[in-house]
C-alpha positions in Angstrom: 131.7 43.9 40.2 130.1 43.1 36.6 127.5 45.5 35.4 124.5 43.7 33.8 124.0 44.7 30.1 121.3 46.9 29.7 117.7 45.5 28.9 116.4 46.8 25.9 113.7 49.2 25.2 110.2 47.6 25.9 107.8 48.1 22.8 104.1 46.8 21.7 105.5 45.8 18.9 108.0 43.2 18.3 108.7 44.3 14.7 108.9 46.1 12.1 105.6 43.9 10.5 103.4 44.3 13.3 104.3 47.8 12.9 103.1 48.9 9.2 99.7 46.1 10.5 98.7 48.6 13.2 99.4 51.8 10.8 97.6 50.2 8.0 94.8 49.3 10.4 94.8 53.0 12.0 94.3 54.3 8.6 91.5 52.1 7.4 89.6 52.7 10.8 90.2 56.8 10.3 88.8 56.7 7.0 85.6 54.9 7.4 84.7 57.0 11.1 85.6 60.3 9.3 83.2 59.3 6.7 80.5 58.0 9.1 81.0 61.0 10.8 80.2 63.6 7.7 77.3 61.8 7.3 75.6 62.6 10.3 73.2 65.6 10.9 75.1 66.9 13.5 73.2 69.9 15.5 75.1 69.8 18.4 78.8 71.4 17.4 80.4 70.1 21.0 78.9 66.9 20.8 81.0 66.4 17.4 84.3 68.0 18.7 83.9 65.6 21.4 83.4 62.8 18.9 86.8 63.7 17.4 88.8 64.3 20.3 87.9 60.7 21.1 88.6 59.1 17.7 93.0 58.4 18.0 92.4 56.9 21.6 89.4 55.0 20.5 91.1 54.5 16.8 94.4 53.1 18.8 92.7 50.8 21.5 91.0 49.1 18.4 93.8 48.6 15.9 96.2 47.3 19.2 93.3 44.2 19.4 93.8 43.2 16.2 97.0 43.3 16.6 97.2 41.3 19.7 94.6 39.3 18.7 95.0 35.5 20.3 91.4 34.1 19.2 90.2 32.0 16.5 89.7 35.0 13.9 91.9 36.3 11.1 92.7 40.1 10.3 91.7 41.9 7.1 94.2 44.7 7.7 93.2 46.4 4.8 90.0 47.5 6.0 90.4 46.5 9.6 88.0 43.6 9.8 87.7 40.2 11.3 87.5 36.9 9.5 86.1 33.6 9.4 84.5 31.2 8.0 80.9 31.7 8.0 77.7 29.0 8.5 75.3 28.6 6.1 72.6 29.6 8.0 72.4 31.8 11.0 73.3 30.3 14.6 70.4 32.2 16.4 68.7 29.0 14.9 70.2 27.2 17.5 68.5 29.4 20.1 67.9 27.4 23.3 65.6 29.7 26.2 66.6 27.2 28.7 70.4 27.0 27.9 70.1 30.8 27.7 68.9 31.4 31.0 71.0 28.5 32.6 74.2 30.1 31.3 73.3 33.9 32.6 72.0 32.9 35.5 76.1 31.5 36.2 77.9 34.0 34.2 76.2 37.2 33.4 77.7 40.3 34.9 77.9 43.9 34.0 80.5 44.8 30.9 80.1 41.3 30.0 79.9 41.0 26.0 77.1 39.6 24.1 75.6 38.9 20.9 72.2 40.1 19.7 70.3 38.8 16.6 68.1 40.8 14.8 66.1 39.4 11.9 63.7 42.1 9.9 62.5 42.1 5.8 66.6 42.9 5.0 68.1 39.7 6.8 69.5 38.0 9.7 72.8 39.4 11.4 74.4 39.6 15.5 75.7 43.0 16.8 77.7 43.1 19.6 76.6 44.9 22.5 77.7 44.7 26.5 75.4 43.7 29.7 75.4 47.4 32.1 73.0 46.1 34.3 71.6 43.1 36.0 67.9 43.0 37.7 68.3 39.3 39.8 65.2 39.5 41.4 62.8 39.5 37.7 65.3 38.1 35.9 66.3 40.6 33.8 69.3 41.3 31.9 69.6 45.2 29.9 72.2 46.0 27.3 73.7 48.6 27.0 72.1 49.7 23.3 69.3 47.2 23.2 67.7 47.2 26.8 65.8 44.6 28.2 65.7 41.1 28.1 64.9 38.0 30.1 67.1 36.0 31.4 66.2 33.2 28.4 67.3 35.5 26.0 63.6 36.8 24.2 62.5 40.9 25.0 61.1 41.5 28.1 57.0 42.7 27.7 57.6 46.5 28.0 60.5 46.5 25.5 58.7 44.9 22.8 55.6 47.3 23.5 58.0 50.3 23.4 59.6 48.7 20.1 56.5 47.8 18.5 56.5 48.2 15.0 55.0 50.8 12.7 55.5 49.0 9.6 56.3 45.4 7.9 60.1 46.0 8.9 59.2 44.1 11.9 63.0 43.6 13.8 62.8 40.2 16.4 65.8 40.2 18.7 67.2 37.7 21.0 70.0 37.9 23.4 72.0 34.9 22.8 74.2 32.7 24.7 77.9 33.4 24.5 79.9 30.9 22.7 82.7 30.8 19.6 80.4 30.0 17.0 78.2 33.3 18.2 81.3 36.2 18.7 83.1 34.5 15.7 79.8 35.4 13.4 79.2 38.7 15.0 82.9 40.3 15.4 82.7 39.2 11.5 79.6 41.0 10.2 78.1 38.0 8.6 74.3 38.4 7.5 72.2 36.3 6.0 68.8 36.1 3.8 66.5 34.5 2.5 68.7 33.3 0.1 71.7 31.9 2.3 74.4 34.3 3.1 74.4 37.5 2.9 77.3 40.2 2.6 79.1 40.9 5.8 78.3 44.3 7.3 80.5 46.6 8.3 81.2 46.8 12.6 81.0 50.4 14.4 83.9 51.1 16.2 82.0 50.5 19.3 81.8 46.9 18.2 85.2 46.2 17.5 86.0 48.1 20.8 84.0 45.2 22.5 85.5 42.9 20.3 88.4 43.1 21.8 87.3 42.7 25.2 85.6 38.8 24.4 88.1 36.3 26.2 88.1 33.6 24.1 89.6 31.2 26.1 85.9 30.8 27.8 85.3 29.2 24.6 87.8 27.1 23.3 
């Protein structure tokens, strides 16, 4: 009887390259939370050890996206950063209440990724932030950092009272409706202002954490 020949070692990587990417990438996104970290007033000592204890897991689930990446965007590995082409003005301009609520009324469900645009005095950008919970019977959606909105995508009544503004750097926000053009813009930090396009601004690592979890091929 002929032994099979051994199968070789299963890894992540299939080289070398890939390799140094996700080391280069680790390092970029250690430098920039240990940074963002020693800027914050931190009173509670366990809340930052428990900050840090989650950074390599966190750090690690990140870096493997961008290395596994299958979407439309390119990888800055350098500072561990998506890329794209951006629009000359912002897609939120594009915003459709109907086709919003049309769309989430099929699709929405809870850890479902989204894109919210915010528009104050410094400029127009979309943050990334995930559906936790779904109200069918008033139509509401809430997200997990910005709360609650209708199912058209424009703040709900008691969220923009709560919200209101106490000085001229009034913020609007809109939930918008998933698509390409709307996770390529906000996985890639692009801003805009009153001039055109702005500089790209830099994602937490709770964005590029969701990132990761947008299946593209919804969009394609």
């Amino acid at each position: 009887m002929v032994t099979p020949p051994a199968q070789p070692q299963v890894n992540i990587f299939t080289d070398s390259h890939q390799q140094t990417q996700f080391a280069e990438i680790c390092n970029a996104l250690y430098e920039r939370e240990l940074m963002t970290l020693a800027q914050q007033p931190f009173s509670n000592i366990s809340l930052l050890q428990r900050k840090l204890g989650g950074l390599r897991h966190h750090i690690k689930r990140a870096a493997y996206h961008f290395i596994h990446h299958s979407g439309p965007l390119s990888v800055d590995v350098h500072n561990a950063s998506w890329q794209a082409k951006q629009s000359a003005s912002c897609i939120a301009k594009k915003h459709d209440p109907a086709k919003v609520s049309t769309w989430f009324s099929h699709y929405a469900r809870s850890g479902l990724p989204v894109a919210i645009y915010s528009n104050n005095m410094n400029g127009e950008h979309l943050e990334l932030d995930s559906i936790d919970r779904i109200d069918i019977e008033n139509q509401l959606l809430h997200g997990n950092k910005f709360g609650w909105f209708n199912m058209d995508g424009t703040r709900t009544s008691q969220e923009t009272a709560t919200h209101q503004p106490t000085s001229s750097n009034a913020t609007q926000q809109l939930l918008l409706r998933p698509s390409r053009a709307v996770f390529s813009a906000a996985c890639c930090g692009h801003t805009w202002n009153h001039k055109g396009r702005g500089q790209p601004r830099t994602l937490t690592l709770r964005e590029l954490l969701l990132s990761g979890s947008i299946n593209w091929k919804d969009f394609r």
